[in-house]
C-alpha positions as a LaTeX table, in Angstrom:
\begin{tabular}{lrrr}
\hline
Residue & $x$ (\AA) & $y$ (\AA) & $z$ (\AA) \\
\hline
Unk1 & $-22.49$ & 7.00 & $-56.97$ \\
Unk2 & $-21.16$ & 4.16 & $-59.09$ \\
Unk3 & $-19.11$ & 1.37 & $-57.30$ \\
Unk4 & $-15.84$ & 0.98 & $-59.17$ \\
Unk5 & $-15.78$ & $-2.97$ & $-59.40$ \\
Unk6 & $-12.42$ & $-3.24$ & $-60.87$ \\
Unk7 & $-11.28$ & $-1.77$ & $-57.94$ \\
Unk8 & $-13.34$ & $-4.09$ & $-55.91$ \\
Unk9 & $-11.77$ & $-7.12$ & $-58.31$ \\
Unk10 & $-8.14$ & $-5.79$ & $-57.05$ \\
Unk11 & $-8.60$ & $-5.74$ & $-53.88$ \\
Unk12 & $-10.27$ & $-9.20$ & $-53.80$ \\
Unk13 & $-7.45$ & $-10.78$ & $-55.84$ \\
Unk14 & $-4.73$ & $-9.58$ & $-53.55$ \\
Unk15 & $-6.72$ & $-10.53$ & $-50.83$ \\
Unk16 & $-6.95$ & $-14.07$ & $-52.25$ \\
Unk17 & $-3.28$ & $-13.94$ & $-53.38$ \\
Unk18 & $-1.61$ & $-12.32$ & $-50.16$ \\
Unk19 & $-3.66$ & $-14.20$ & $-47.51$ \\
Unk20 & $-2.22$ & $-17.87$ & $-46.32$ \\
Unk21 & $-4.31$ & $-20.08$ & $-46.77$ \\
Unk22 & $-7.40$ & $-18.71$ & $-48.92$ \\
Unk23 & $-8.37$ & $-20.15$ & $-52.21$ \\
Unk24 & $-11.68$ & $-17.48$ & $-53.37$ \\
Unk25 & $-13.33$ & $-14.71$ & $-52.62$ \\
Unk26 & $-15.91$ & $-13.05$ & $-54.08$ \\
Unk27 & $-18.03$ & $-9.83$ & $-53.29$ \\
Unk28 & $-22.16$ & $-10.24$ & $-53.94$ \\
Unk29 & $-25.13$ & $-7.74$ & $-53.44$ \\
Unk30 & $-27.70$ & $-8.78$ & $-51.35$ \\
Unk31 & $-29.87$ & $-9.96$ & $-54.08$ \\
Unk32 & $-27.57$ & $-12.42$ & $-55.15$ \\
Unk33 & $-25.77$ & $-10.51$ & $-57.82$ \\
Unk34 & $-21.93$ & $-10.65$ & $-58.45$ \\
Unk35 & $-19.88$ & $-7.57$ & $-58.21$ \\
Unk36 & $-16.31$ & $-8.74$ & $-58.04$ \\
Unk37 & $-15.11$ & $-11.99$ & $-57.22$ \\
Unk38 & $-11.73$ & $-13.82$ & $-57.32$ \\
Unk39 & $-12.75$ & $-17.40$ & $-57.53$ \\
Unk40 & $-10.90$ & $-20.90$ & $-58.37$ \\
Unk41 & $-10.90$ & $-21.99$ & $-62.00$ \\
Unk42 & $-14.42$ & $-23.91$ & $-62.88$ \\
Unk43 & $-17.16$ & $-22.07$ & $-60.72$ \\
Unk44 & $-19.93$ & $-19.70$ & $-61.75$ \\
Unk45 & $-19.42$ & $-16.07$ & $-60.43$ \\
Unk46 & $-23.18$ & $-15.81$ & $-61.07$ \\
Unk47 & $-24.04$ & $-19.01$ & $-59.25$ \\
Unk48 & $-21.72$ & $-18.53$ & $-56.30$ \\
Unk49 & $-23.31$ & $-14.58$ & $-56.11$ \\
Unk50 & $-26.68$ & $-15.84$ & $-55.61$ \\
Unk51 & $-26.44$ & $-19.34$ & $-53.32$ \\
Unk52 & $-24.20$ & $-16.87$ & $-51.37$ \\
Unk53 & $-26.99$ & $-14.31$ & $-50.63$ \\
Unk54 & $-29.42$ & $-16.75$ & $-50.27$ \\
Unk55 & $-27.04$ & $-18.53$ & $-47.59$ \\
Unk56 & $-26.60$ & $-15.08$ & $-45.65$ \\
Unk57 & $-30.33$ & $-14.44$ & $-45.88$ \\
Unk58 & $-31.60$ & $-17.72$ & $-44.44$ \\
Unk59 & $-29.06$ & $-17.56$ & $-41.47$ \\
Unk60 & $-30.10$ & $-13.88$ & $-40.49$ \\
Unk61 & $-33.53$ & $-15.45$ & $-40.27$ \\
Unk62 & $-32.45$ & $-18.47$ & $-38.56$ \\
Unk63 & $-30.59$ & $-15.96$ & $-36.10$ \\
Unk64 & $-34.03$ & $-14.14$ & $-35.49$ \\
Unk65 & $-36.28$ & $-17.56$ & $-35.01$ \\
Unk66 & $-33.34$ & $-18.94$ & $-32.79$ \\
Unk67 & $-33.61$ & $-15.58$ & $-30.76$ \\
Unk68 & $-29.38$ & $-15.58$ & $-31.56$ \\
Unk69 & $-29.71$ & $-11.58$ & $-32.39$ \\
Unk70 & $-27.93$ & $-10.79$ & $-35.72$ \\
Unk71 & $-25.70$ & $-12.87$ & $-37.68$ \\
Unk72 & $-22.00$ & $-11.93$ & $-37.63$ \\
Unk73 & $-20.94$ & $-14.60$ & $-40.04$ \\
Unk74 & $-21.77$ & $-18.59$ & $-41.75$ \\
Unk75 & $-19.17$ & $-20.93$ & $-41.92$ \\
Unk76 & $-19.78$ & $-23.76$ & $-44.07$ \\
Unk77 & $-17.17$ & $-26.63$ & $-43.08$ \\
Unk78 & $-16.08$ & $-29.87$ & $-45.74$ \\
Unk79 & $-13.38$ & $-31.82$ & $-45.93$ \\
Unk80 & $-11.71$ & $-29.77$ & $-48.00$ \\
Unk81 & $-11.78$ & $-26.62$ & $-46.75$ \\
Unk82 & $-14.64$ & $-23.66$ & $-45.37$ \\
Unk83 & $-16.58$ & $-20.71$ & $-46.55$ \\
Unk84 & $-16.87$ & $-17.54$ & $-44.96$ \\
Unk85 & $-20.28$ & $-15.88$ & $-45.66$ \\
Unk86 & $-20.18$ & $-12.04$ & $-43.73$ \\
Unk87 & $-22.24$ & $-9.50$ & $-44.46$ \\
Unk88 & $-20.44$ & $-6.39$ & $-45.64$ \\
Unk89 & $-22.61$ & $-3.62$ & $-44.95$ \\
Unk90 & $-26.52$ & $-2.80$ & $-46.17$ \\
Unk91 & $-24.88$ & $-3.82$ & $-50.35$ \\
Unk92 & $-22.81$ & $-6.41$ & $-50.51$ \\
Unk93 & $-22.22$ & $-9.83$ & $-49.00$ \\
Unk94 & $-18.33$ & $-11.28$ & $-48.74$ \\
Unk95 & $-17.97$ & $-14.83$ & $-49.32$ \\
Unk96 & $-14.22$ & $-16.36$ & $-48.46$ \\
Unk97 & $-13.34$ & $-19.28$ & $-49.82$ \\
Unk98 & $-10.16$ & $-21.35$ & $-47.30$ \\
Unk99 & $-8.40$ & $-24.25$ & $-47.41$ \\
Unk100 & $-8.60$ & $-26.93$ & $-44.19$ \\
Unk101 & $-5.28$ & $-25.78$ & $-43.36$ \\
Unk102 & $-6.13$ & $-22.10$ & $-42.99$ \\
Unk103 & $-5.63$ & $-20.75$ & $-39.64$ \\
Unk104 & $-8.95$ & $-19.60$ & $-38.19$ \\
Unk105 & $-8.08$ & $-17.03$ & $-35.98$ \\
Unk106 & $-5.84$ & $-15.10$ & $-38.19$ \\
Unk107 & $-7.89$ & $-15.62$ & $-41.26$ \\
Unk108 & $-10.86$ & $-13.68$ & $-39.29$ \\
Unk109 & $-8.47$ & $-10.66$ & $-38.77$ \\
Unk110 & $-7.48$ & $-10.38$ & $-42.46$ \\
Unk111 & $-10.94$ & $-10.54$ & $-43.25$ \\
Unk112 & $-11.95$ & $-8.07$ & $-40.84$ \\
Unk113 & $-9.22$ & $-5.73$ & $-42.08$ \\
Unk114 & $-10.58$ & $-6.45$ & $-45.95$ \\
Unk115 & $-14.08$ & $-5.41$ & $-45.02$ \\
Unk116 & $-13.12$ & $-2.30$ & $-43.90$ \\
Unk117 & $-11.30$ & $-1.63$ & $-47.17$ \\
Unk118 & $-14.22$ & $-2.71$ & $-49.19$ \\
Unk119 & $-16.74$ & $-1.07$ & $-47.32$ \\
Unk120 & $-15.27$ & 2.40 & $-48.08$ \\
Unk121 & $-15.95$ & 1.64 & $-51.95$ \\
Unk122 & $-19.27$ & $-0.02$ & $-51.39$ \\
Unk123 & $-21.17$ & 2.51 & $-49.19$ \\
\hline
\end{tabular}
C-alpha cells in the first residue's frame, strides 16, 4: 500500500497552521527520509528528515543503556523555541517544531491527537 503524502502534507500544514504556538512540522521515515513536512522558510526537508531520525535513534539507545525503557519523546530546548522528536509508529518519525511561548501541556495533546490521525495513513 502506497502512503498518500499529500495527504500527509495537509494534515501537517493544518496542524502547523491551527495549533498556537507551533512554527514546523515535518513527518520522516525511520531512515531519515522526508515524507511530508510543513517547515519554516530556509530549512532543508531532506536535512531536517535525516538529523531527525538520527536524533530519535540515538535517544532510543540512550533509553536502553540508561535502563529508562523506551523513549516516548526528545525535546530539544533553545532560546528560541523546542523540538518535538516522537516516534510515530514502526515508519515514520514526527518532528514538531514550537515557539518558547508554546504551552507545553496542551501542545502534547494536539500532538497526541495528530499522531493518531497520521498513523491511520502511515500503517
Amino acid at each position: 500500500m502506497a502512503i498518500n503524502t499529500d495527504k500527509l502534507g495537509s494534515i501537517l500544514q493544518n496542524f502547523v497552521t491551527g495549533t498556537l504556538g507551533v512554527q514546523g512540522a515535518a513527518l520522516v521515515t525511520p531512515d531519515g527520509l522526508p515524507l511530508a513536512a510543513s517547515l519554516p522558510g530556509g530549512m532543508d526537508d531532506e536535512r531536517v528528515s535525516a538529523m531527525s531520525a538520527s536524533m530519535l535513534s540515538l535517544g532510543e539507545r540512550i533509553g536502553i543503556e540508561l535502563s529508562r525503557g523506551s523513549v516516548d519523546r526528545i525535546y530539544v530546548e533553545g532560546n528560541k523555541g523546542f523540538g518535538i522528536l516522537t516516534s510515530c509508529g514502526q515508519d515514520a518519525v514526527l518532528l514538531v517544531l514550537a515557539s518558547e511561548t508554546a504551552k507545553q501541556g496542551l501542545l502534547m495533546l494536539e500532538i497526541k491527537r495528530l499522531l493518531a490521525e497520521l498513523k491511520l495513513i502511515v500503517m
